[in-house]
Rosetta silent file (secondary structure, phi, psi, omega in degrees, C-alpha in Angstrom):
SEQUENCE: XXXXXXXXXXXXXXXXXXXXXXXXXXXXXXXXXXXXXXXXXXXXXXXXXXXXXXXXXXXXXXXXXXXXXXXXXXXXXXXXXXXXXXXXXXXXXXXXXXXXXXXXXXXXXXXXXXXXXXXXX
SCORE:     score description
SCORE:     0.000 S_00000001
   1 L     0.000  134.654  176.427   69.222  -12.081 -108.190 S_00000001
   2 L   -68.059  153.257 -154.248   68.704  -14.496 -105.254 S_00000001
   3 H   -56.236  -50.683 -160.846   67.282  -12.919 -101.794 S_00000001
   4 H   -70.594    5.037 -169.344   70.587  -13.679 -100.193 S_00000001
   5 H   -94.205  -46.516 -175.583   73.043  -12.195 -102.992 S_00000001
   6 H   -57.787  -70.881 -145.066   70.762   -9.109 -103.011 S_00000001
   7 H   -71.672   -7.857  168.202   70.897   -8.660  -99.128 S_00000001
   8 H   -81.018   -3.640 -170.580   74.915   -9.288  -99.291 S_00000001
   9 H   -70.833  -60.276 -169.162   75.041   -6.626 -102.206 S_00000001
  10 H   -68.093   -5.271  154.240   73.072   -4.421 -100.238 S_00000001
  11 H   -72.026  -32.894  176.430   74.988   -4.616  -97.255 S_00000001
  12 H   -78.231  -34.560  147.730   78.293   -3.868  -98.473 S_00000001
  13 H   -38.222  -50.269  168.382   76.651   -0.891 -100.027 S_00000001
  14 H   -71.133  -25.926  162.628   75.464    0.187  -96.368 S_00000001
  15 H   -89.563    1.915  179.145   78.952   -0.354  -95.237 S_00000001
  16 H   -72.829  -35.641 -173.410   80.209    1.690  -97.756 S_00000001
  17 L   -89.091   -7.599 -174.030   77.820    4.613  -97.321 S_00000001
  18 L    50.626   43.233  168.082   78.624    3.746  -93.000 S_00000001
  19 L   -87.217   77.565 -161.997   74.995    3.425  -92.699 S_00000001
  20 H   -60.541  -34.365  170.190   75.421    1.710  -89.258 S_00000001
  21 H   -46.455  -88.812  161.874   71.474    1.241  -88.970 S_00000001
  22 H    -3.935  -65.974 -176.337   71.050   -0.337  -92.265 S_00000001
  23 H   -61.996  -32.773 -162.515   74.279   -2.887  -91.840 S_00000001
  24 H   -83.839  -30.654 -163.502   72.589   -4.187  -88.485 S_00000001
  25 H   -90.303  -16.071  174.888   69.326   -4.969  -89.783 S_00000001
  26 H   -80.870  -46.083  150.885   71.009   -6.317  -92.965 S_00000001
  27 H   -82.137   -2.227  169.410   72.801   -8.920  -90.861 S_00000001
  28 H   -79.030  -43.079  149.518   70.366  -10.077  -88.692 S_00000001
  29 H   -11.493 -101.371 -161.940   68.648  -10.841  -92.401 S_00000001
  30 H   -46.607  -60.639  170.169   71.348  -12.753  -93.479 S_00000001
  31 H   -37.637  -46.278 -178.503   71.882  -14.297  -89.472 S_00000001
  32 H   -76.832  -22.688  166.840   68.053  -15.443  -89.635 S_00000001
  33 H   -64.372  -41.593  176.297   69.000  -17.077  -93.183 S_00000001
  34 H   -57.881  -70.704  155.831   71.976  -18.796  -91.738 S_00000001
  35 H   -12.944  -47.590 -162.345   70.019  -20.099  -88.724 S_00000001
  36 H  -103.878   -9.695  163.599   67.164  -21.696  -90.791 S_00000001
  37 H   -76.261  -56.631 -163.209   70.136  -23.691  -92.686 S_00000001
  38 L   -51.112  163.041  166.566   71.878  -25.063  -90.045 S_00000001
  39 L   -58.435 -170.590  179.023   71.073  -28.733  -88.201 S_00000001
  40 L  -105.050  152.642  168.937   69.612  -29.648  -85.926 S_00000001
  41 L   -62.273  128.854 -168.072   72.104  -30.367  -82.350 S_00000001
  42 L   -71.116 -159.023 -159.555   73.047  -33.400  -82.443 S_00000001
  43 L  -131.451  139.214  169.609   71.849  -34.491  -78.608 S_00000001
  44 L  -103.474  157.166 -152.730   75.000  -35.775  -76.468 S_00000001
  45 L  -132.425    4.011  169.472   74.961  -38.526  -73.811 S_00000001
  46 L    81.985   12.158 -163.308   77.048  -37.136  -71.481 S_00000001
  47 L  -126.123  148.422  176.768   79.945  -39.834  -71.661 S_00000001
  48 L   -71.976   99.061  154.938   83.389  -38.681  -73.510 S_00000001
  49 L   -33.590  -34.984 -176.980   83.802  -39.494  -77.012 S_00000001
  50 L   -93.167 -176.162 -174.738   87.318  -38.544  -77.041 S_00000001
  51 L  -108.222   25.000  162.067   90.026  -40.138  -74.811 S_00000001
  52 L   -97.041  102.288  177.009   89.912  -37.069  -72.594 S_00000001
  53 L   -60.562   -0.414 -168.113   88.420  -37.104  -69.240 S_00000001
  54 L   -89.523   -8.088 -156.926   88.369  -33.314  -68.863 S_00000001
  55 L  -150.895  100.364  173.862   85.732  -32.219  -71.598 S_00000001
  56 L   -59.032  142.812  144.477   82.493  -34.641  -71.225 S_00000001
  57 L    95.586   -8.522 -151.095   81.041  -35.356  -74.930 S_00000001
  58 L   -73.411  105.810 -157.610   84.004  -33.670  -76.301 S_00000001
  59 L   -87.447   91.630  174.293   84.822  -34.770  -80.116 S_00000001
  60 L   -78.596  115.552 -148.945   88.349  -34.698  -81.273 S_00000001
  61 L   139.843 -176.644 -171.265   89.679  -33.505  -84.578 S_00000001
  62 L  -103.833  160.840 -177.208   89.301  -30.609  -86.598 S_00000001
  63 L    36.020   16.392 -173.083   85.630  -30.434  -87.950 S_00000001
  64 L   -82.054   11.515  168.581   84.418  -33.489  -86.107 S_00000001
  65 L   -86.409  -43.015 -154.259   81.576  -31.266  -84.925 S_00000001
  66 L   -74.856  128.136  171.482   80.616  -29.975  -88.297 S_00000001
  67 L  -110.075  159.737  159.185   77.726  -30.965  -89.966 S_00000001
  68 L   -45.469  137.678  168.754   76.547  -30.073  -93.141 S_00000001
  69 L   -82.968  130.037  173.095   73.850  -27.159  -93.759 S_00000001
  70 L   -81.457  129.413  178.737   70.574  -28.014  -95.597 S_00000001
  71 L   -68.233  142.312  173.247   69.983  -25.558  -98.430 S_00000001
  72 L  -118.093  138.486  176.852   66.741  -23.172  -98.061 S_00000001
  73 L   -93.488  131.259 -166.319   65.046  -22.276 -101.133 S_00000001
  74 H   -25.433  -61.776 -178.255   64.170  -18.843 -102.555 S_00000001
  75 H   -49.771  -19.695 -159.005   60.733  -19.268 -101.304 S_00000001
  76 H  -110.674  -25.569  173.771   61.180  -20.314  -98.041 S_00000001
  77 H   -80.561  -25.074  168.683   64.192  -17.493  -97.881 S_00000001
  78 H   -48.507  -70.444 -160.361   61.389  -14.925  -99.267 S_00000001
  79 H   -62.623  -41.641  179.651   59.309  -16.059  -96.287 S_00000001
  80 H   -99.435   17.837  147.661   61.866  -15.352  -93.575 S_00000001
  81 H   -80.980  -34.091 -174.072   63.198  -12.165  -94.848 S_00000001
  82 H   -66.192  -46.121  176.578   59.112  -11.234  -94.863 S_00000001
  83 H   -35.414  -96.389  168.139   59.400  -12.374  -91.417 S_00000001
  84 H   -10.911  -76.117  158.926   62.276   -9.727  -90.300 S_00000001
  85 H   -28.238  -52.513  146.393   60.371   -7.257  -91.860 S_00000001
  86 H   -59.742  -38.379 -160.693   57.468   -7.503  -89.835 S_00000001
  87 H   -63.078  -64.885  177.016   59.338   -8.140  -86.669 S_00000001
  88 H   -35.704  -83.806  155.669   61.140   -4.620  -87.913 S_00000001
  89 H     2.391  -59.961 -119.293   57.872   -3.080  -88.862 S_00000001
  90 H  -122.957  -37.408 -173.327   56.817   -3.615  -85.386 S_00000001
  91 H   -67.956  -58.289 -168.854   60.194   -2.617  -83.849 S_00000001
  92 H   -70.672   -4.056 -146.516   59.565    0.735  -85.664 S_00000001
  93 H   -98.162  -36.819  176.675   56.153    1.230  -84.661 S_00000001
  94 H  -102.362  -12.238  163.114   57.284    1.449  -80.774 S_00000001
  95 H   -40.633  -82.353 -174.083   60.323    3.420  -81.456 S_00000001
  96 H   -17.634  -71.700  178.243   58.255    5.695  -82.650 S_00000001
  97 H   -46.219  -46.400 -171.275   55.567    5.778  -79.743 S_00000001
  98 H   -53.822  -17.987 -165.766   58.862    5.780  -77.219 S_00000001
  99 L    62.150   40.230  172.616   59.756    9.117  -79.197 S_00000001
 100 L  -112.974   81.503 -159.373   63.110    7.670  -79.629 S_00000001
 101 H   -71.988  -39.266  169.810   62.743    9.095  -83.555 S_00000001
 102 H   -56.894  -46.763 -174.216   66.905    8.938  -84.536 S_00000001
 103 H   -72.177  -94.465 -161.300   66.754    5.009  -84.061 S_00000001
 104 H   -27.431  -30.128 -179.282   63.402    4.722  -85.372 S_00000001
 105 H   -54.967  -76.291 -155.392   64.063    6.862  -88.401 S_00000001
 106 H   -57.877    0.316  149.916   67.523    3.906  -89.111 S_00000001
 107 H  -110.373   20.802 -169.682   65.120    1.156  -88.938 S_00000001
 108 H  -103.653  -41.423 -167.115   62.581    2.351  -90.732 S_00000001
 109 H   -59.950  -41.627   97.280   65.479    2.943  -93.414 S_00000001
 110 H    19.581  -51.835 -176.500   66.696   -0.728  -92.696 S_00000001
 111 H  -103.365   -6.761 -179.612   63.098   -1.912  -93.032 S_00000001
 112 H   -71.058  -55.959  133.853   62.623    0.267  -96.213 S_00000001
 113 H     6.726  -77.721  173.037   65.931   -1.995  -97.561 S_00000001
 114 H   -31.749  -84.378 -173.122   64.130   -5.125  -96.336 S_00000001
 115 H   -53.728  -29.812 -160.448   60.665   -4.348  -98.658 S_00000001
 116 H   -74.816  -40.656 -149.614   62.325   -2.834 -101.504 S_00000001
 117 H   -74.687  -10.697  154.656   64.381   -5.891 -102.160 S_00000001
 118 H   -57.853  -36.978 -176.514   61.383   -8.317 -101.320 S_00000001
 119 H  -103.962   -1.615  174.198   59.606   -6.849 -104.052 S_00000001
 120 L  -102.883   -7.353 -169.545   62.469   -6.711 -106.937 S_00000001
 121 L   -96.731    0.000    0.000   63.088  -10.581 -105.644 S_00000001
């Protein structure tokens, strides 16, 4: 199963179980996949495209903003779920020291989530 199929399976699992901990670290996952698709901004020139004077730069139509997303490939989505995981890792690692132990426990569950499915991928 592809990293991103897995981490939508396993999210609807976490909301099903209301494993609020879980769900947030499961979308910032998916949110850091989405991210590394999108374009780049296109760069604006300050003068109106549209025949409005009120909204500099401003593009009119439905989707005349929208650009296409460039696909990222299992490997490169392996590498920035590995990413998250560290970041997490790292997150739980000062929870801890703060002795704030209820959060740290739901991201250590959250980063347990993360590795298992990195290593079944």
């Amino acid at each position: 199963m592809a990293i991103r199929q897995a981490l939508e399976a396993e999210l609807a699992a976490a909301m099903r179980r209301r494993d609020t901990a879980v769900v947030r670290v499961l979308r910032t996952a998916l949110a850091a996949l989405g991210n590394a698709e999108a374009s780049p901004a296109a760069r604006t020139t300050g003068t109106a495209v549209s025949d409005t004077p009120h909204i500099a730069g401003a593009a009119r139509g439905l989707g005349a903003t929208e650009a296409p997303r460039s696909p990222v490939d299992e490997e490169e989505q392996r590498v920035i779920v590995a990413a998250e995981a560290a970041e997490l890792a790292g997150h739980v690692d000062r929870l801890t020291r703060l002795c704030r132990l209820d959060e740290a426990d739901g991201a250590r569950r959250g980063l347990r989530v993360l590795t298992d499915l990195l290593d079944d991928a």
